[in-house]
N, C-alpha and C positions, 0 to 999 in steps of 0.2 A: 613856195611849195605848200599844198594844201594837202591836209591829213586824212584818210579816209576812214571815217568812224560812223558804221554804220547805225541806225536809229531803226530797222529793219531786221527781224530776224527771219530766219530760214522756213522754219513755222508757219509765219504770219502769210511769207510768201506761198505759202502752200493752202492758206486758210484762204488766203485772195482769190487763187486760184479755183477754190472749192465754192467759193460764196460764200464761206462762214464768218467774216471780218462783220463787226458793226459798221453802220454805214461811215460813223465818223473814220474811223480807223480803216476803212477803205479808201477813202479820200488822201488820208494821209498815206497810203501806201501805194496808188498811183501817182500822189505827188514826187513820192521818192524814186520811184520809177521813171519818172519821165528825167532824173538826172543823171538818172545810171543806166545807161544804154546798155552795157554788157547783162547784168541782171534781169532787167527789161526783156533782153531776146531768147534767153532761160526761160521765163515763166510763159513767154508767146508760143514757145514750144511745149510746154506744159499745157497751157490750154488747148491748143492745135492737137494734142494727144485726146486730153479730155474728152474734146467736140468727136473726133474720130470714133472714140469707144461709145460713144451716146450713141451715133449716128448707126454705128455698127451693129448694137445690142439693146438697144432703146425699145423693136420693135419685137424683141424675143421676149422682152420684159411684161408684154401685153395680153401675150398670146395666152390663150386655155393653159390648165396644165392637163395632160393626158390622161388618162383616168388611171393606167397600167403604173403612173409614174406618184401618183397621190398617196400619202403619206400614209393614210388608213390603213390603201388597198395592201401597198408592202408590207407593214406591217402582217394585216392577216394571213398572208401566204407565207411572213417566213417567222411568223408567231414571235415576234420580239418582246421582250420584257421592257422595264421601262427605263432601263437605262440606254438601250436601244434608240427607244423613242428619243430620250432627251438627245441623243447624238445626233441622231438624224435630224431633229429640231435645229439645234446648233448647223447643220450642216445647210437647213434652206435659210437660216440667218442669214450667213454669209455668202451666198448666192445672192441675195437681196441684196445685201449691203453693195458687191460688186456692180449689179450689174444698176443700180439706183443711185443711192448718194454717194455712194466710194469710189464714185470715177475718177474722183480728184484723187483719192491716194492710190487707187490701182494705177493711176499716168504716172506718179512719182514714182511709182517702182517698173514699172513697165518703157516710159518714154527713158527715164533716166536721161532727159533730153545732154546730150553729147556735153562734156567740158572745154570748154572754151580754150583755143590753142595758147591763151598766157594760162590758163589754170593748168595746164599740164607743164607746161614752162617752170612756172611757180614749184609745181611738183619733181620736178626733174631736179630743178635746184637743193630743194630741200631732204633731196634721196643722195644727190651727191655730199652732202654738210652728212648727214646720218654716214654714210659711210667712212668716210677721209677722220672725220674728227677722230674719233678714236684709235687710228694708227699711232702707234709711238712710233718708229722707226720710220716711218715713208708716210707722215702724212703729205706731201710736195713733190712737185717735180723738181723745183728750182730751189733753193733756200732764201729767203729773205736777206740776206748778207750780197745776194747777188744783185738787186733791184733791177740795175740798169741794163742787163742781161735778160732781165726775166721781162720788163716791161717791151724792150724790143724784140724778142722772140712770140709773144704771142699777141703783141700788135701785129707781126708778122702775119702772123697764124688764121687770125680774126679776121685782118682786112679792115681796119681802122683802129687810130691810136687808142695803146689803152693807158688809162691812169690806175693805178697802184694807190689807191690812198692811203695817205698818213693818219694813222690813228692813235699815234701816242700820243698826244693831248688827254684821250681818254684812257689810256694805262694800257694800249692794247699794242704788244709785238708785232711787225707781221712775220708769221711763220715762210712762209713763200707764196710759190702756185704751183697749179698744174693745168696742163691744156686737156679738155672732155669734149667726148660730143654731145652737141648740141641737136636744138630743137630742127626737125625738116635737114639733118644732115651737114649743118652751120656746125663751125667749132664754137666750143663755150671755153671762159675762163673762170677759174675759181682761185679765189685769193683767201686765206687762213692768215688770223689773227687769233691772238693768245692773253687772254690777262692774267693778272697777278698770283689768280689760286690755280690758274691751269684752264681754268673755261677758255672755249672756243668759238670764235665765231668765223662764218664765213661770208663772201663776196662776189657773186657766181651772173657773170659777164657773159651775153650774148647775142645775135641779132633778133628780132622782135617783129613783125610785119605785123604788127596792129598799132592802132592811133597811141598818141601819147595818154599818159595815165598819172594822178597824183601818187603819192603814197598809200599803198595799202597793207591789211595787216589780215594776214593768215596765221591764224590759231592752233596750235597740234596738241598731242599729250607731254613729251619731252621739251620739243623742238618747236619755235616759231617765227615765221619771216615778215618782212615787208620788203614790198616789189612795187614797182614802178616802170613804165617805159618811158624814154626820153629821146628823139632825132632817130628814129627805130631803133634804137636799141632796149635791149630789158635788163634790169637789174634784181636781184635778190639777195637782201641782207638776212642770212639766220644766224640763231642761236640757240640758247637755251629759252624758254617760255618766261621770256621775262620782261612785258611789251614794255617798260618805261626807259631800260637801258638798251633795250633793242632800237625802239625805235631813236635815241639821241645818237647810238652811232649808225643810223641809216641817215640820220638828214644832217651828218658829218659826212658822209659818202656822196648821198644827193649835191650837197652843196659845193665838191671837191669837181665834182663830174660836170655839173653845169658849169661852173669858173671857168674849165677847160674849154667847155662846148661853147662860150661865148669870148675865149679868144682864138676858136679855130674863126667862129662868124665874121 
């Protein structure tokens, strides 16, 4: 299992896309890119935005301005004072800035190129942990007391075996599960664990139709996960934002899943 710990910020990739990186640090951010193919097809849609708005607005950029339309003229006809002017100032700023250098961040907000069908995955999982944790009465469908009940009901459910990991090695109960829907209409499973002060985490089980993927690590303000896909299926371990204990019981999860997945092979 390899960790995915990016060297690449969100930023940079938006700097790339602008032209604003030094050359070195461009270098290294195509290098990164050509290993992260999901990434990689974000920013090709970034730029494919970018080229679109040049291509669109590049030639309006050129043109005269009209005389009725020049800053003077308005001015005289509607006698503006000078706060006026600085406004209106400020106001062909940022026409400039858009339709010149700011292509790159008008694409960022405007392409918002689409999230990737595990980023919503990912997110679906982590809306399901924000809501279940905090149940006292009904965080589960099944209780943890039930296991073998609850493991062949929603392997049932799924449509291939599911594993329940053990996590009390690392002081964590499991509370139960409950069967959700999933991504494209697929059932998903979510499994709740509990440790010693009451923190919670969870284990949210579903089909995947993208390539396999190491471990990765999504960041929030509360809550934070790492997911992975493995034999199409996807994984998402959250908690609380606390990547070092997070991620030891995700690659206790990883490593419970593959054992399994290589004595079905």
């Amino acid at each position: 299992m390899t960790d995915f710990n990016s060297s690449v910020s969100e930023d940079e990739l938006h700097a790339y896309v602008d032209g604003e990186l030094p050359a070195d640090r461009r270098e290294a951010v195509a290098t990164w890119l050509a290993s992260h193919p999901e990434q990689a097809a974000v920013v090709a849609a970034w730029l494919a935005q970018a080229e679109a708005i040049r291509a669109r607005y590049s030639s309006v950029a050129q043109e005269p301005v009209p005389s009725r339309l020049k800053l003077d003229a308005i001015l005289r006809r509607q006698g503006a004072g000078r706060r006026s002017i600085a406004a209106l100032a400020a106001a062909a700023a940022v026409a400039a800035f858009v339709i010149g250098g700011g292509v790159g961040w008008f694409a960022r907000g405007a392409s918002a190129a689409p999230p990737s069908a595990f980023s919503i995955f990912t997110a679906d999982a982590l809306e399901a942990h924000k809501l279940y944790v905090v149940e006292v009465r009904h965080p589960v469908e099944v209780p943890g007391s039930e296991r073998p009940h609850l493991t062949q009901w929603l392997s049932k459910r799924l449509g291939y075996p599911q594993i329940v990991p053990d996590l009390q090695a690392l002081g964590l109960k499991l509370v139960g599960g409950r069967l959700l829907p999933g991504p494209r209409g697929d059932a998903a499973a979510l499994y709740m664990y509990e440790g010693p002060t009451g923190e919670r985490f969870t284990v949210y089980s579903s089909k995947a139709q993208v390539p396999a993927t190491a471990l990765r690590f999504k960041e929030g303000d509360r809550f934070a996960a790492f997911y992975w896909v493995d034999d199409k299926v996807g994984y998402v371990v959250s908690g609380p934002a606390e990547r070092d204990r997070l991620e030891t019981i995700s690659k206790m999860v990883y490593e419970q899943v593959d054992k399994n997945a290589g004595k079905k092979s």
